[in-house]
C-alpha positions, -999 to +999 in steps of 0.1 A: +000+000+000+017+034-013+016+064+001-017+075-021-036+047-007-026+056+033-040+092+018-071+079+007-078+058+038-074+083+058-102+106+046-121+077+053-115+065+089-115+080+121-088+098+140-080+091+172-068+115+198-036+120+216-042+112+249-054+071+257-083+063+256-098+056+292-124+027+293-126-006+264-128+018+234-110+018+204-074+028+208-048+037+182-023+064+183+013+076+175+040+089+198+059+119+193+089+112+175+123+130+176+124+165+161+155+161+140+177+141+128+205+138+107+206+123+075+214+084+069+205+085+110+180+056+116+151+070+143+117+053+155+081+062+153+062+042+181+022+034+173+000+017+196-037+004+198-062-017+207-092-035+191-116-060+188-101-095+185-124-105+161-112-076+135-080-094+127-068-058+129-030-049+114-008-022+110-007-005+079+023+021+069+041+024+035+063+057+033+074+066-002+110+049-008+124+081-023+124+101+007+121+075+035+135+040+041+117+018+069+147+000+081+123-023+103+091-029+119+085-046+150+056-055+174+051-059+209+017-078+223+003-053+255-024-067+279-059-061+269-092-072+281-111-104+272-123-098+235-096-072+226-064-073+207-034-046+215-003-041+205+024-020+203+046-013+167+081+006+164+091+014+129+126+022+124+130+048+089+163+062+075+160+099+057+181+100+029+180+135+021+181+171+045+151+191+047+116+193+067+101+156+062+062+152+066+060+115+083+029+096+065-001+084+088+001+051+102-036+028+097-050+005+116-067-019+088-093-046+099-089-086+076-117-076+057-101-039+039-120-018+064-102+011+077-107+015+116-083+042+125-059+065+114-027+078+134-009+109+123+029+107+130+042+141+128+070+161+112+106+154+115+139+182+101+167+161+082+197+184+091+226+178+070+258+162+074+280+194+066+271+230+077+265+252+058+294+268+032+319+237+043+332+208+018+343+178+024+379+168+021+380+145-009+411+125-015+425+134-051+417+106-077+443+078-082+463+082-113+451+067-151+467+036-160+484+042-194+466+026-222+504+021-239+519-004-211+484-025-214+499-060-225+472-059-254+485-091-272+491-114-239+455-102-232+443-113-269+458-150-263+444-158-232+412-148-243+410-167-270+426-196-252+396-190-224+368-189-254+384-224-269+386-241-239+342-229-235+336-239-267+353-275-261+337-280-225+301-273-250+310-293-273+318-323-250+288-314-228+261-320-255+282-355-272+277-367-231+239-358-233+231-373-270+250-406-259+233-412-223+201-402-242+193-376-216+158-367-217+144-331-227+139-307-195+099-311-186+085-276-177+069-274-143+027-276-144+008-242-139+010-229-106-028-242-097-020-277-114+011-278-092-006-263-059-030-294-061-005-322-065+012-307-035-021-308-018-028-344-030+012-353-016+004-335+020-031-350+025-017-388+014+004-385+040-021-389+070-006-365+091-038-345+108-050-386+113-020-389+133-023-357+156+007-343+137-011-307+133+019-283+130+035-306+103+005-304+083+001-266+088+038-262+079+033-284+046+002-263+035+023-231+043+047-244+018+020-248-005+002-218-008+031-198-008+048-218-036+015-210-054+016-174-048+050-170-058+047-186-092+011-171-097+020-129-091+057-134-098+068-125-066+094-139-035+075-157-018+085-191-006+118-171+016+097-141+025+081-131+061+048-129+061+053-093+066+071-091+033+042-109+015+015-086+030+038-057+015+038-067-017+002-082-019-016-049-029+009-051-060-013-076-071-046-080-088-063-093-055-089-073-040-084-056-011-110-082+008-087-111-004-055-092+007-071-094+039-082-133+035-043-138+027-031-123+053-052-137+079-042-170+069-009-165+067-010-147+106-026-178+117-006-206+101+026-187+113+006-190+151+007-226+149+045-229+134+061-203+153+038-196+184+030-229+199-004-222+196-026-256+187-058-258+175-084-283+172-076-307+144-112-300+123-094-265+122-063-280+097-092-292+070-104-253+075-069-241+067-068-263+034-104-251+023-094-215+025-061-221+012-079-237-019-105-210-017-074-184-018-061-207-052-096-203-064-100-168-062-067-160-076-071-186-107-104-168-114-087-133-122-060-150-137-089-161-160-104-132-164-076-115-178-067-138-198-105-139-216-099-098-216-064-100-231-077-130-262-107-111-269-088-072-270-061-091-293-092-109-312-118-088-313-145-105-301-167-104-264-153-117-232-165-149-221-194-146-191-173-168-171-143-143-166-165-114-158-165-123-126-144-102-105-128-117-071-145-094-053-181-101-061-178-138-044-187-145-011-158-146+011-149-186+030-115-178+053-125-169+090-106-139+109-087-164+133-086-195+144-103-212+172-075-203+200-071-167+188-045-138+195-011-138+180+005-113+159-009-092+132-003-096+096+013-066+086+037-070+108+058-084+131+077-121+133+068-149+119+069-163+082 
């Protein structure tokens, strides 16, 4: 989510105050951050809040990279009453350039796309590195190397010794393969095609029969994220799951199934990471919304497709790819049956 889009939620949602709010309410604001700093010096914004568990609430906060670099995000789980979620977030940023910096708003964004809050973060001044009227003392440069004294022909022979001896470890190369009759490379299915034989592999296996729940959970993990990796052409597989909810709006998702993702991915990393362990009914819940998530993803992948053959051909896009991902009914819960845990924007976990 760019810095337009924080812009545009926050016309939208409400702000919340300074102070903390006294009582069970809604709470989500930003601490005053230091006045200046210098430039390339890393400083930290603090945000805190608290909601409703059931909102699958998380941090949203995507500074433009030309004049801020986050150089981290990290969360902290804070005591809140029965039904209520809270949190506390520290964003490290670096300022590359000097001058008077306008921090962007932070959002608290509920699983479903809603916008529950917004958190302005303040001003910061980037003060230079040198004062005013003073250079630096640069080293002169290093003398040329004289074209003259280059050993031009020694330089001609080993590289054509170096291209011969390629050409000859080629050569030898493809006589091996046409002898051991080694068999053409077989591309890999497509990235739904693939997802289910995974799917088929993990559930063959047995191992929610056998009470082995974070196995299974881990397995699927690898699934899904192999799937959306290959699908939106994007790390996926080695990222955090802070990373994936980053680049998810750089998708064609919907901002409802960026949620759905994300919720998933909070509460698979629960049952890896966290230790927490659900009720074993819960891991066939997992695989339905992970297939639902395949589903929903295949269908715009569809629809494009019908969009891009007709534009090329002329002709009127099929019925069956007019359906946009966000006009079916949604099938992945907020959280899973023992709740809490971190929030998917941020925080550890993968």
């Amino acid at each position: 989510m760019g810095a337009l889009g924080l812009a545009l939620l926050a016309l939208g949602a409400p702000r919340c105050g300074e102070g903390p709010a006294r009582g069970g309410g809604l709470l989500w604001e930003a601490a005053p951050g230091p006045d200046s700093v210098g430039v390339g010096d890393a400083f930290a914004i603090e945000v805190r809040g608290r909601w409703p568990e059931r909102e699958g609430a998380f941090l949203a906060w995507a500074p433009p990279a030309d004049s801020l670099l986050v150089a981290g995000r990290d969360s902290t789980e804070l005591r809140a009453p029965e039904g209520w979620a809270a949190r506390r977030y520290r964003l490290t940023a670096i300022a590359p350039r000097a001058g008077r910096l306008r921090l962007p708003p932070a959002a608290l964004v509920a699983a479903r796309g809603e916008t529950l809050a917004v958190a302005e973060t303040g001003w910061v001044r980037v003060e230079s590195r040198w004062a005013e009227g003073e250079a630096p003392d640069l080293k002169p440069l290093a003398p040329l190397v004289s074209l003259r004294r280059f050993p031009w022909i020694a330089a001609a022979a080993a590289a054509a010794l170096l291209l011969a001896t390629g050409a000859a470890i080629v050569v030898l190369q493809r006589r091996r393969r046409r002898s051991a009759g080694e068999a053409p490379v077989v591309p890999p299915p497509p990235p739904a095609e693939e997802f289910e034989q995974a799917i088929a592999i993990l559930t063959a296996r047995g191992l929610l029969e056998r009470g082995r729940m974070r196995a299974f959970v881990q397995e699927l993990s690898w699934c899904l994220r192999r799937y959306l990796g290959r699908r939106w052409e994007r790390p996926a597989l080695e990222a955090t799951r802070p990373e994936i909810v980053c680049w998810l709006p750089e998708t064609r998702l919907c901002v409802p199934d960026q949620g759905r993702v994300a919720g998933w991915l909070e509460e698979t990393d629960r049952i890896k990471f966290a230790g927490e362990r659900p009720p074993m009914r819960r891991g066939e819940e997992l695989l339905a919304a992970a297939r639902e998530i395949v589903g929903r993803s295949e269908a715009i992948f569809a629809r494009e497709e019908a969009e891009r053959t007709a534009a090329a051909g002329g002709g009127e896009v099929p019925a069956a790819g007019r359906e946009s991902s966000a006009e079916r009914p949604p099938a992945i819960g907020r959280r899973g049956a023992s709740g809490g845990g971190a929030e998917p924007g941020t925080g550890g976990g993968r």
